[in-house]
N, C-alpha and C positions, 0 to 999 in steps of 0.2 A: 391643518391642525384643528385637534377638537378640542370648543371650550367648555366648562360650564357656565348655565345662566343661574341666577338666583335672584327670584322675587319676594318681595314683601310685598306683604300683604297692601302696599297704598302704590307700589306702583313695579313697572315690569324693566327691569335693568338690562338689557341684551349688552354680553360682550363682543360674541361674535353669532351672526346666524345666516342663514343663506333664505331668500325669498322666490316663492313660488306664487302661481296665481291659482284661484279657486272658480268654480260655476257656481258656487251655490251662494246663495241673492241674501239669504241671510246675515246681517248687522250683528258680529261678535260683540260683547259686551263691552268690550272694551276698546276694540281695534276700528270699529265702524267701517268695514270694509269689507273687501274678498278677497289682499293679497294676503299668503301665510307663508309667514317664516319655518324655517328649522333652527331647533334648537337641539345640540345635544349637551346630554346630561351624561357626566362620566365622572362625578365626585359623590359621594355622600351630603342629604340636605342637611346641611345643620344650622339653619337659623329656618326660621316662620317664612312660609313661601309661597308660592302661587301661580299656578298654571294658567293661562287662558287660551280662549279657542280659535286665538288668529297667531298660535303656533301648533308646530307637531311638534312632541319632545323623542327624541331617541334615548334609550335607555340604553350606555353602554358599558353591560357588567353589571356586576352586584351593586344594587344602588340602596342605598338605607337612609331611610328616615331614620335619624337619630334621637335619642329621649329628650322630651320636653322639647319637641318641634311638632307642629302642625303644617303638614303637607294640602292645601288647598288645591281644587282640582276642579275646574269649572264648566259647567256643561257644555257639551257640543266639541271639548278637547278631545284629540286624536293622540294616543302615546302609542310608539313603535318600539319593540326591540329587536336589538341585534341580535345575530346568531351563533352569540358564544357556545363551546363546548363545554362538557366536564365541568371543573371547579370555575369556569370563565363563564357559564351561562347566566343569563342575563337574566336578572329579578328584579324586581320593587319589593324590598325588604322591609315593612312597618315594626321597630324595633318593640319592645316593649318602654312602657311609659311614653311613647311617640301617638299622632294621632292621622289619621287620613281620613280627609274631608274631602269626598269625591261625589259629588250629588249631581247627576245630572237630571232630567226630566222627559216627559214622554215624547219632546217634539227634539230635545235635543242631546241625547245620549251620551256617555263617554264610551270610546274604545278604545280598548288595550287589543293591540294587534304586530304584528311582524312586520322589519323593516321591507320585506318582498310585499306587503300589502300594500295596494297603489290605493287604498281609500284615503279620502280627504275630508275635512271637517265641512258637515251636513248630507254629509251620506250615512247611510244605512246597510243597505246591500256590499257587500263588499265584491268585487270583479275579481278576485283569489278563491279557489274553488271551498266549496265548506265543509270537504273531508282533509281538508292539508295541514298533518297535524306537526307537530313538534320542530317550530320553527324558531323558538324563543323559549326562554323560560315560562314566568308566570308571578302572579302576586303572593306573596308572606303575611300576615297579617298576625301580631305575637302580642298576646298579654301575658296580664296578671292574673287570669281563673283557675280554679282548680284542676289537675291533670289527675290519671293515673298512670304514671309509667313504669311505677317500680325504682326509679330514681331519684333520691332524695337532691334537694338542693345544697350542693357544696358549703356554699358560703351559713349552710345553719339556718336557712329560715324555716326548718320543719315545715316543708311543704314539696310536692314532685316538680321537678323540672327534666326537660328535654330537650333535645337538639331538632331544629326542624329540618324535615328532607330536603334534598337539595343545596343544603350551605354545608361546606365541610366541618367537620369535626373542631380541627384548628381553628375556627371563626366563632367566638363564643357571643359574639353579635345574633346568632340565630336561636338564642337559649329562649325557651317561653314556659310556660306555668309559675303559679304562684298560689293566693289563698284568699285572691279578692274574687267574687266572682262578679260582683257589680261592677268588673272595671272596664274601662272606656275606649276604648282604640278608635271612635270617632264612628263618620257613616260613609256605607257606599249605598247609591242611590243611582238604579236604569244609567249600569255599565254591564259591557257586552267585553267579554276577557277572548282574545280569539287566535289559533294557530300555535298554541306554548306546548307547554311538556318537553324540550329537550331533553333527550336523553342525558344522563350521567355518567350512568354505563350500565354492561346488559341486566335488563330488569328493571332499573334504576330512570325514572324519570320524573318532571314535576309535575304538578297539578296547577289547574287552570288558578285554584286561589285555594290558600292551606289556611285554614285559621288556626291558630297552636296557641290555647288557654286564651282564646279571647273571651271577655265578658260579657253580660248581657245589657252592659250600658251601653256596647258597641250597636248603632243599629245599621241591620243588611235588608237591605230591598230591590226586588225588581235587578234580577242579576242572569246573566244568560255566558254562559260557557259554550265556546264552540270547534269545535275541531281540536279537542287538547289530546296529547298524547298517551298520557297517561288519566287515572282521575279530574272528571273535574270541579269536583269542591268534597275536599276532606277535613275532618273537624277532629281535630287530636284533644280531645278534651276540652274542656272549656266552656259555657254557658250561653254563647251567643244565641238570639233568635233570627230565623230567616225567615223570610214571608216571598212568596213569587220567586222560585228558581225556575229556569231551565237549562236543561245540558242535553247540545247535541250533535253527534257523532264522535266521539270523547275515541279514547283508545282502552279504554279498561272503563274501572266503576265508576256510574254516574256520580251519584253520591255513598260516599265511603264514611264511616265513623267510628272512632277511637278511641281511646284510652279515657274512657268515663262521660262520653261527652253527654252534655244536660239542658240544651237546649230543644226548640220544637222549628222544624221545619215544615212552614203550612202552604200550599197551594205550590204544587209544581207539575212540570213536566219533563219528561228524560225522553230520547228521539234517537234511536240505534248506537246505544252505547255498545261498545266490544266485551266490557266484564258486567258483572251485574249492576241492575239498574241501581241495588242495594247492598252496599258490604259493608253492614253494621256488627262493629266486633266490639266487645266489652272492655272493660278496666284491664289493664297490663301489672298494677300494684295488685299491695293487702285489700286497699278499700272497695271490697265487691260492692258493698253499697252505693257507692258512689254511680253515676252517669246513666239516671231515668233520664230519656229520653223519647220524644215523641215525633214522628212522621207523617202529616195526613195531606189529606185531600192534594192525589195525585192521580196522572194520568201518564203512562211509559207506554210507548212504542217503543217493542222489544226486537224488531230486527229490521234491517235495511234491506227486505226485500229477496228476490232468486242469488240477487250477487252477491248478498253478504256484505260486510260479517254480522252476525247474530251475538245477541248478550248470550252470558253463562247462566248460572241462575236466575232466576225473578228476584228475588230476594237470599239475602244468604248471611245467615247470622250466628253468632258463636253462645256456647249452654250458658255462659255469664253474659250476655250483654240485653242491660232493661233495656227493653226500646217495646215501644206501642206501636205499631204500624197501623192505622186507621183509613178506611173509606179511598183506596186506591186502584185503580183500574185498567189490566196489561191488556194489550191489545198487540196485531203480528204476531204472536208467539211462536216458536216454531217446535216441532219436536226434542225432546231434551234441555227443557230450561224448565227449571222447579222451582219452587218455595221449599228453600233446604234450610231447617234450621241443625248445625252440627252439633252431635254428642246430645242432643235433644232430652236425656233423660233428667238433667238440672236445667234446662233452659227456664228463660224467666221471662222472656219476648212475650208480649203480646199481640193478636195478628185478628185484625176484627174488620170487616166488610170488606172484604178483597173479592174484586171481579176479574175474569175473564174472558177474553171474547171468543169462547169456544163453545161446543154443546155442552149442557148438562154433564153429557154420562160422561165425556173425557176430562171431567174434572180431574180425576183423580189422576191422573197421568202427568199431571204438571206440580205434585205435592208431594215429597220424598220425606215420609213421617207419617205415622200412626197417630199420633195425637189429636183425641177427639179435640180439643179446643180450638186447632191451628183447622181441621177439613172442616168443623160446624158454619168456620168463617169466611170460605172461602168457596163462590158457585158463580155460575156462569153470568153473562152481561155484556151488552154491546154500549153501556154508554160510559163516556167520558169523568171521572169525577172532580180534576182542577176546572179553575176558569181560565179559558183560554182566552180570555178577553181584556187579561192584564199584562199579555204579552204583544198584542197584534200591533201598534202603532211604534213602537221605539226597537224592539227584539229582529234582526237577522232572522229570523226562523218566522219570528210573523209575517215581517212586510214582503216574504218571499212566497208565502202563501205554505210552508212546512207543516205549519199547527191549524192548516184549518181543518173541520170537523172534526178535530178532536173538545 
């Protein structure tokens, strides 16, 4: 029989859990030891709670942070999900008005990974291969920021709302935007989200972490997506800022952007994504104005190589969507992967020191557009432009040696 546990914030309440032993010599905070329980989680949290890292949590099914709860999540924690189907796939739902507090550190990371991952708390490396995608859901993360969906909110707050992918229709637990754009959903801080995307159904799959109207009081750092199925980090609107991604071997776009979104994602890196490293698509409402947004200092590896698979476009964005793409640098590329911006005659993108690592003269062969301002920006370069040096100690793809020289 599966229980739930629920902790507060002063101490750790097991009702029922089963105990394994660990190799790694590291002193959890709390446990002072190396044997690790299981716990699973099969309820929604609804009081103030707290993870530590001498257990592994199962997540079994849609699991939700409920409003006016803080989900505490403490470095060095291993979280596993099961491998629900359909409407049963298995999520960490952050409701809106709810908060997750997931901060791990360089030396001691969180990961979100698949009950089939045999990692244990103080490993890095995972011994689950790190193309093996869609074994679990994936993270929600829902505020109160401004959307554009074209959806007004029912209840009359004159402001868009929407339903996030992945949660069905009937589950109005999954609704996010609003008209704060300062609002809080808490921090993730050097967490590795890895093996998610369950399908749905065909076409239909999750993303490694979806933020839907988060704000820009939420803060994201130091985040690495690995193996997801679909997307691995989509921003449906909302204002949040990211500093340090990487996403790698994903099943579609690395990084995907939505319905107005208006924050800045700075220093990243993408590593043989299947759909573009880039699919930044504009406001879905009336409010064209709405969702400047800005992209810099990155560095994409664009294919995996003779075996495949290879991204689609370079970048690929729609004639309303502001977004600045700044000082980024494709490297692999292969035949047939462009910088496509669509319906180009309204575009409003900006697209300013883009390298790639090809000659000069085939420049133009990876650029599907006439627009003097998009080819002035855009010439050849073999060097790197993230720091890959904010990934190399805690990130999967660093301590395996994936990101070096880039």
């Amino acid at each position: 029989m599966k229980h739930l546990v629920k902790m507060t914030a002063m101490a750790a309440i097991a009702l029922s859990f089963t105990m394994t032993s660990c190799d790694d010599d590291d002193d959890d905070e709390e446990g002072g030891g190396t044997t690790i329980g299981t716990v699973t989680v099969n309820q929604d949290i609804t009081e103030d709670t707290r993870w530590t890292a001498n257990n592994i949590y199962v997540l079994d099914g849609r699991i939700k942070v409920r409003p006016n709860v803080t989900l505490t999540i403490d470095p060095g924690t291993v979280i596993k999900g099961e491998d629900g189907q359909a409407a049963d796939a298995t999520v960490l739902m952050v409701m809106r008005n709810a908060k997750l507090m997931a901060v791990g550190t360089a030396d001691r990371p969180i990961i979100f990974t698949s009950v089939l991952d045999n990692i244990q708390p103080g490993q890095i490396e995972s011994p689950t291969p790190n193309n093996l995608q869609g074994q679990w859901g994936g993270l929600a993360i829902l505020g109160n920021a401004k959307i554009s969906s074209g959806t007004l909110d029912p209840n009359g707050g004159g402001f868009d709302v929407d339903q996030i992918e992945g949660v069905p229709s009937t589950d109005t637990d999954g609704l996010y935007g609003g008209n704060n754009d300062d609002d809080n959903s808490g921090e993730l801080a050097y967490i590795s989200v890895r093996h998610g995307g369950t399908v749905l159904s065909s076409g239909d799959e999750l993303n490694g972490i979806s933020f839907g109207g988060v704000g820009r009081g939420t803060k994201v750092h130091h985040i690495e997506i690995v193996a997801n199925a679909d997307d691995g980090v989509e921003f449906y609107g909302g204002s949040v800022d990211v500093d340090n991604l990487l996403v790698w071997n994903n099943g579609d776009d690395a990084i995907d952007t939505d319905q107005g979104f208006s924050g800045t994602i700075d220093n990243f890196i993408v590593l043989g994504p299947e759909g573009s490293p880039m699919e930044l698509d504009g406001p879905e409402g009336d409010d064209l104005g709405n969702g400047d947004h800005t992209i810099t200092n990155g560095t994409v590896v664009a294919s995996r190589g003779a075996n495949g698979p290879n991204a689609g476009d370079l970048i690929n964005f729609d004639d309303n969507t502001n977004v600045t793409v700044n000082n980024v640098h494709f490297t692999s590329v292969v035949d047939g992967q462009v910088i496509n911006p669509n319906d180009e005659a309204t575009n409003v993108a900006t697209i300013t020191n883009i390298t790639i690592d090809v000659p000069a003269a085939d420049i133009p062969n990876y650029i599907s557009t006439a627009d003097p301002s998009i080819n002035a920006n855009v010439s050849a370069g073999t060097e790197g432009k993230a720091d890959a040096s904010m990934f190399t100690s805690w990130s999967w793809a660093g301590v395996s040696g994936a990101i070096d020289g880039l």
